[in-house]
N, C-alpha and C positions, 0 to 999 in steps of 0.2 A: 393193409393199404399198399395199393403198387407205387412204383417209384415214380411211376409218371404222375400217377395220381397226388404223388410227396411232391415232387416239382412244379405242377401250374397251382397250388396249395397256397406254396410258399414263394412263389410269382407272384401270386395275390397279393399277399400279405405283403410283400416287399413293395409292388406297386400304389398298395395302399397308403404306407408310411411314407413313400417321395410322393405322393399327393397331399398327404399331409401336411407335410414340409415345405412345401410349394406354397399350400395354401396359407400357410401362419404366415410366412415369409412377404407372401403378398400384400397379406392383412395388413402386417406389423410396418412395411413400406409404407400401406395408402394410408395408415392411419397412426402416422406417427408422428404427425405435429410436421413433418418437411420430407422431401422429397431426400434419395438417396443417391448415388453418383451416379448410376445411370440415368437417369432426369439429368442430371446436369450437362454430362459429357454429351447427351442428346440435345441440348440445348444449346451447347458449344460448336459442333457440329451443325450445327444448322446455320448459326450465327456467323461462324471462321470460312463453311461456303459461300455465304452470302457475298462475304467480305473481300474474298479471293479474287486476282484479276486475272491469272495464270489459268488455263484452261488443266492444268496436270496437277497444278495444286490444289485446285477444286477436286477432281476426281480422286487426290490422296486424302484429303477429307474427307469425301465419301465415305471411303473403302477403309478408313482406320478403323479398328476395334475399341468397342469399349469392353474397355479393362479396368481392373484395381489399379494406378497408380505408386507403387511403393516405395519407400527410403529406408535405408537400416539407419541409425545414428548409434554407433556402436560407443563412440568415444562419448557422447552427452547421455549418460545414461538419467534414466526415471528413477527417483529415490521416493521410495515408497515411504505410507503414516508409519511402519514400525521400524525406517531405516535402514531398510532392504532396499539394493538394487536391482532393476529391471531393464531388461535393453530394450531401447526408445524404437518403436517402429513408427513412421510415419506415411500417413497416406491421404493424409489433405489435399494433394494434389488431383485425386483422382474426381473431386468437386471442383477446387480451384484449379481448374484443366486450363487458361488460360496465362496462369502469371507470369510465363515469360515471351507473351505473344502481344508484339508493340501494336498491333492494331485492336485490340483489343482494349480500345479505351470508351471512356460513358458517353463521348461524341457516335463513334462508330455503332456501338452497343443499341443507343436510343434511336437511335437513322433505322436500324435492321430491325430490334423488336419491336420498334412504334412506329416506325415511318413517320419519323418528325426530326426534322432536320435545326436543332439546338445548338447555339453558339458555345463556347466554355464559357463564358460569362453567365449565362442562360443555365447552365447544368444544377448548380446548388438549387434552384429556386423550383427548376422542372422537376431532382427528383424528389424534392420535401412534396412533392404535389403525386408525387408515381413512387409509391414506398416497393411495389411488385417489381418495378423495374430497377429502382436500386439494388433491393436484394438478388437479381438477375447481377448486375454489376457487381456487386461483391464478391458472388461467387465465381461466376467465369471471367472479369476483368483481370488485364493486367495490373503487375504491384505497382506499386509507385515506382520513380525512379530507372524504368522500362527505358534503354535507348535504342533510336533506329538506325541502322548504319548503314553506309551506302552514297548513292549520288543525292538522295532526298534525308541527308541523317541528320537529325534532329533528339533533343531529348522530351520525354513524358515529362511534363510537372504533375504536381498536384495539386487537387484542389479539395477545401472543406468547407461543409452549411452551418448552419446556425443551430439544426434539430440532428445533423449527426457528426462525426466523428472519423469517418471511415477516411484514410486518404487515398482517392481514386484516381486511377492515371488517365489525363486527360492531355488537350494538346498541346499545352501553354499550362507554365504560372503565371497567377495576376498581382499577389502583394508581393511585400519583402519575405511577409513571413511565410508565403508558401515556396521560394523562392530558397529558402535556408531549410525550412523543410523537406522540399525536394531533393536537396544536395545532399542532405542526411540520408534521408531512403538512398541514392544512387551509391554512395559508401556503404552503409548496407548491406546492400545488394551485390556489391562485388566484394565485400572481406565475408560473408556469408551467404555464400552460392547453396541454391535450394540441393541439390546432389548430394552435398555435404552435409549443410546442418537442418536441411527437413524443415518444418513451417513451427511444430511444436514448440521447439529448443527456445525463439524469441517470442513467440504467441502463445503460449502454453493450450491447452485442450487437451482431449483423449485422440492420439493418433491413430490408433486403430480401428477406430470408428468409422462410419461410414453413410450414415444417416446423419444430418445438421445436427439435430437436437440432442445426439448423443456424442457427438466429436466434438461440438460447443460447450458441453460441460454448463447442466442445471446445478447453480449453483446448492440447490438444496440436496441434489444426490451427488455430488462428481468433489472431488478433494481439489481436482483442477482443472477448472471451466480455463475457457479463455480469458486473457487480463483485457480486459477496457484500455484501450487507449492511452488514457491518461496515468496508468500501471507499469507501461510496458518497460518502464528502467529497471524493474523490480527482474524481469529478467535478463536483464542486459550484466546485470549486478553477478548472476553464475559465475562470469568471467571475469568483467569488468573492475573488480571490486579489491582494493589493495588496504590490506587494515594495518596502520597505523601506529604500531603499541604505546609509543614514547608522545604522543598529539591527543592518544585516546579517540582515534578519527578513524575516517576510512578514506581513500582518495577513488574518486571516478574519474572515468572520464570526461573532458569538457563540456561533451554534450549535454551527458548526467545531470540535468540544474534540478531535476525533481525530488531524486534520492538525496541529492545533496543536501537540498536544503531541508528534508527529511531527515537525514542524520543530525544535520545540525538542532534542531526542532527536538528532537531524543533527548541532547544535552541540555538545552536551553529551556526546555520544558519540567527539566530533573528525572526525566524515565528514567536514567541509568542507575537513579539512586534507589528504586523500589523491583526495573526488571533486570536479569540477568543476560546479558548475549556476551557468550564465549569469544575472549580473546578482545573486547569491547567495555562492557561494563560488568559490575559484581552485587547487583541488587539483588536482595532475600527475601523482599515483602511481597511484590507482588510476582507473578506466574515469571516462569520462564521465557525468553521468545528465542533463541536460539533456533529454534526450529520452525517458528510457527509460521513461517511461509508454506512447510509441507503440513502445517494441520489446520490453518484454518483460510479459509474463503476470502480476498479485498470486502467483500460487503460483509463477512462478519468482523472482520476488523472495523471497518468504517463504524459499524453499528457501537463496536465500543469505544469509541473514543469520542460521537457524539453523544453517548451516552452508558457512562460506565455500567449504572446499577440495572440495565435492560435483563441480563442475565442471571443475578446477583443482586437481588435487594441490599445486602448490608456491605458491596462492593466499598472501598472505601477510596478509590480512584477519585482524584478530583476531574471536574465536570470545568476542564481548560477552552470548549470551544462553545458551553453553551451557559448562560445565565439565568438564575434560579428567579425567577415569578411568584411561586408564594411557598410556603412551607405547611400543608395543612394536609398531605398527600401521603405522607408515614411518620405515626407516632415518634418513632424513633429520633427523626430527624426534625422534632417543631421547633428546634430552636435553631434552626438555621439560620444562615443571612439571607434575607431576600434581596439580592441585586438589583440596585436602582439601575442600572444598564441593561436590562431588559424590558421594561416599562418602554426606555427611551429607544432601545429595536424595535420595539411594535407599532411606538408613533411614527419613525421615520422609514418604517418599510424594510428593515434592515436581515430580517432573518433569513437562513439558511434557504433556497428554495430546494432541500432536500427531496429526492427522485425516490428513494425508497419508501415506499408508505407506512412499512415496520419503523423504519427509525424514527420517522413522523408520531407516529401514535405511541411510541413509549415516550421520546421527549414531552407531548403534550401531556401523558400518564403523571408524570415525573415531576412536571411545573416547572422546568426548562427551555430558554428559548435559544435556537441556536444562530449563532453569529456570521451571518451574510460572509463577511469577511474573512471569518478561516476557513471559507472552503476549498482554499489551494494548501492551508498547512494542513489541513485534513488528510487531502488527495498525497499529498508530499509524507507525512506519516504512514499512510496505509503502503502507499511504494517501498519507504524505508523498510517495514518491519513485512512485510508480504518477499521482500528478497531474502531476508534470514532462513536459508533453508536447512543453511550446513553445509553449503556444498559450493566448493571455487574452484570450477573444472582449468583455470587457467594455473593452480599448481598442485601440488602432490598434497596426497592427504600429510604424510609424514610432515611437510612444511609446514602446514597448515597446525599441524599440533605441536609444534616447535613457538611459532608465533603465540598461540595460548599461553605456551609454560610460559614464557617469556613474559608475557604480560599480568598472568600471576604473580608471578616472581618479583613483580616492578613495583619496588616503594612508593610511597606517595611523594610527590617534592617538599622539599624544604623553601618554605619565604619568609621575608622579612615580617618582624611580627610589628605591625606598622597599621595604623586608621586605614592609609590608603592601601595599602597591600591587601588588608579584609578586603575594604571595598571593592578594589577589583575582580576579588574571588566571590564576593556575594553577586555580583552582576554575572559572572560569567558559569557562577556555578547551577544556576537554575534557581537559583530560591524567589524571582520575583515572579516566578512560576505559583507559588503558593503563599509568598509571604509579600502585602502591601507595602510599603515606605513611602512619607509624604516630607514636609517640615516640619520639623518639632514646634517651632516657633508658630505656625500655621495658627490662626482665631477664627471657628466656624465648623462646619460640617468637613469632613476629609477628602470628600468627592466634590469640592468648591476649589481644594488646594492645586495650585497647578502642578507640584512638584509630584504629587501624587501618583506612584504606576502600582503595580501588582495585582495578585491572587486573592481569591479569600478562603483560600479551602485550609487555611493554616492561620494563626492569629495577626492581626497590623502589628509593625515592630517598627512603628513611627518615633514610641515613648518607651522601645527595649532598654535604654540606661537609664531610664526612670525605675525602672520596674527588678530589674534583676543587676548581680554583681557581676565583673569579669570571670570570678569563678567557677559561678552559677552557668554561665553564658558555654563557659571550655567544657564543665562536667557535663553539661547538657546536649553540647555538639556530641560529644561521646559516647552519649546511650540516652536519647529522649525518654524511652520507656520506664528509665528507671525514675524520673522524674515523674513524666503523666502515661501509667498505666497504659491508658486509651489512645495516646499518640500516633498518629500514623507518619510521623516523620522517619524516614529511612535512618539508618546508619549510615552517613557521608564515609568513603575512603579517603580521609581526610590527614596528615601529618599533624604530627604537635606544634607545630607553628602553624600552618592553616588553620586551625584551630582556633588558635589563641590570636590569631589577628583576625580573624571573624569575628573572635567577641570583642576585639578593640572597635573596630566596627560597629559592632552593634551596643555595646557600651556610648559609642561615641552620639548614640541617636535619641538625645532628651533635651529637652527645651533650654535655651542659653539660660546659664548661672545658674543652672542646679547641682548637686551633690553626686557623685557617684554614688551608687548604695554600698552600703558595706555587709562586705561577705557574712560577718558575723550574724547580723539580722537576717541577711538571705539564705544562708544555709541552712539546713535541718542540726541542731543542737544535737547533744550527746542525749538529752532527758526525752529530745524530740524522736532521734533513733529509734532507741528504746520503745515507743510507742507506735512503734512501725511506719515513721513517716519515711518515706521515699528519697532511696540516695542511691549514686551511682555506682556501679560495681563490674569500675574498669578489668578487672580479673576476668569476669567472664564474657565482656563484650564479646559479641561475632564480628568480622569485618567480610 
């Protein structure tokens, strides 16, 4: 074979494979659930001419190229599922082509792509009705917070509907609250200039993507879709986030009201007694979360915390946001409590109007109804434990594991061993998380007693000093299991006076003029030992 003959050969073949190439690339563009940045930046371009009043600024729209948009974010690196880092490339902008263009708002947008000239009062209601034209806005409008400077300077408010979330810069704010909102975005925007930290860093997504559907992160295949809205503190937290050791807290910033009340919802719910977050809490029972902002999805967290056992039939999570309907749905569990507080959601309209329809159909599997009303501590949990990723780029890892040993190292406190001292620590430690208290004295049904609040995923301890000794009450804070095998009560990091003024406490709660019990009757006997009844065996506790 001659050379010339080798050379238009292997032309061939070469121009076959960039046809090929071409042709997937095509394919994979038209048919891929969303258009790619070129559709957009041509749509930006059409739009930013329209818009132009300069005869030179039009003709430099024209003539711009469409290109990739690119950002390095060298310092905010990407911490990959097995703890690897990866440098952050971001190129979001090369869709969102307009966000730092102040005309580029959903008054100007709707004028140009619909020729319908919309008031900002008008805007929420026009685009629940033009979802095309929204998504138009999303993409190539400016961010919130946009100011115009000059002889006509003004700033961008924003504004939000009833069916979305997005906050679009428009000409004017019209409540307070888009008003405190706005001023938020405009801070922002100037302590996080797009140059620097890229769109990812506060939005999460795949930055190097380039297609919607793949740079928005399905949450079924992407470790990190973008956060919804009502998430976005979870990344604010990277930075933002100062832990506590000596408070057992974390401190945000003011703005932070969502994480906040997240964290606090941790403690107040007793998570920290069953999960573990480094430098935070020392729970052994159930999963870790230290990380699990980098391993798991807002909606697969949301999914378990509306409903633990979705995953996990013999999940032993108590079900704190949603109440149980009937118990006839696994053997295991027939001797459940049925919650009379769920009867009373379903007559008053009360349940959860849950969006996922997975979470829907395992609650209803389950015989769970979920509670209208937690769906902000829900939102607020998922933010809290969706920001646990390991990573606080605002100081040094070294610091950062300074702060752990530190809080390893940190004894429990000493308190007064006192009624009200327990008391205090039984309300503030989480146990009305799982455990009821009403009046002892109370005559009738418990759910009649006004005094009445708590849990039932753990025993009433209305008649606890009816029932058990002081002794009983200390060995048993100390290791539940050695008591009731089956237990799912954690091992509290609790002091020996915490302790024992918990069980004054709960000594203290049995109907006026009765007996304390006595240890003697309440403990396991030496004959009873011997016969393998269950006692505590402080030696080898875990803490």
């Amino acid at each position: 074979m001659s050379m010339v003959t080798k050379f238009v050969l292997w032309s061939l073949l070469l121009l076959a494979l960039v046809g090929i190439t071409g042709s997937r690339a095509i394919w994979n563009n038209q048919n891929s659930d969303s258009e790619d940045f070129t559709y957009w930046q041509g749509q930006y371009k059409d739009v930013a001419e329209s818009l132009a009043t300069d005869s030179a600024v039009k003709q430099a729209t024209r003539d711009s190229l469409i290109e990739v948009k690119q950002v390095t974010v060298g310092q905010f690196t990407v911490t990959q599922q097995d703890g690897t880092s990866q440098q952050r490339v971001d190129r979001c902008q090369s869709c969102h082509i307009g966000l730092l263009n102040p005309q580029m708002t959903a008054e100007n947008i709707i004028r140009t792509v619909d020729g319908k000239t919309v008031t900002t009062e008008e805007v929420p209601k026009y685009l629940e009705e033009h979802p095309k034209t929204l998504r138009i806005i999303k993409t190539i409008g400016a961010h919130p917070g946009i100011s115009v400077e000059g002889e006509g300077a003004r700033d961008l408010g924003v504004i939000h509907g009833e069916k979305f979330t997005y906050g679009l810069a428009t000409e004017k704010s019209l409540t307070a609250a888009d008003f405190t909102d706005y001023g938020l975005q405009k801070t922002n925007l100037k302590q996080h200039p797009f140059p620097t930290f890229g769109c990812t860093t506060c939005h999460y997504g795949s930055g190097r993507e380039l297609i919607e559907k793949n740079a928005h992160g399905d949450p079924e295949r992407w470790l990190s879709p973008m956060l919804a809205a009502k998430y976005m503190e979870a990344a604010c937290a990277q930075c933002h986030a100062q832990f506590d050791k000596t408070k057992l807290s974390v401190a945000y910033l003011p703005s932070m009201t969502t994480i906040a009340r997240g964290e606090k919802l941790f403690r107040d719910k007793a998570c920290y007694g069953c999960h573990k977050i480094e430098g935070l809490s020392k729970g052994n029972i159930g999963p870790e979360l230290t990380y699990e902002g980098r391993t798991a999805v807002p909606e697969t967290i949301e999914h378990q915390l509306w409903d633990p056992r979705y995953k996990t039939a013999s999940c032993s999570m108590p079900y704190f946001f949603a109440y149980r309907e009937h118990n006839t749905d696994d053997p295991d569990r027939i001797k459940d409590i049925v919650d009379a507080r769920a009867d009373e959601l379903k007559k008053t309209g009360g349940q959860a109007n849950i969006e996922n329809p997975e979470i829907r159909e395992s609650l209803e599997r389950h015989g769970y109804v979920p509670n209208g009303k937690a769906q902000e501590d829900v939102d607020a949990l998922v933010t809290f434990i969706a920001s646990q990723t390991g990573n606080n780029y605002a100081s040094s890892a070294s610091s950062r594991m300074t702060e752990i040993a530190a809080y390893n190292g940190a004894q429990p406190e000493k308190v007064d061993v006192t009624v009200a001292s327990g008391k205090k620590l039984f309300e503030e430690s989480g146990c009305y998380a799982c455990h009821a208290v009403g009046n002892p004295d109370h005559k009738g049904k418990s759910m009649d007693d006004p005094a009445y609040k708590g849990g039932v995923a753990g025993p009433e301890l209305t008649w606890e000093g009816s029932r058990h000794s002081t002794q009983w009450l200390v060995e048993h804070y100390e290791n539940p299991q050695a008591f009731v095998p089956s237990s799912i009560m954690p091992i509290f990091p609790f002091s020996d006076t915490q302790r024992k003024a918990l069980s004054l406490y709960d000594q203290s709660l049995r109907p006026t003029g009765t007996k304390t019990v006595d240890p003697v009757v309440d403990m396991p006997s030496t004959q009873m030992k011997s016969l393998g009844a269950q006692t505590p065996d402080v030696a080898t506790m875990t803490r």
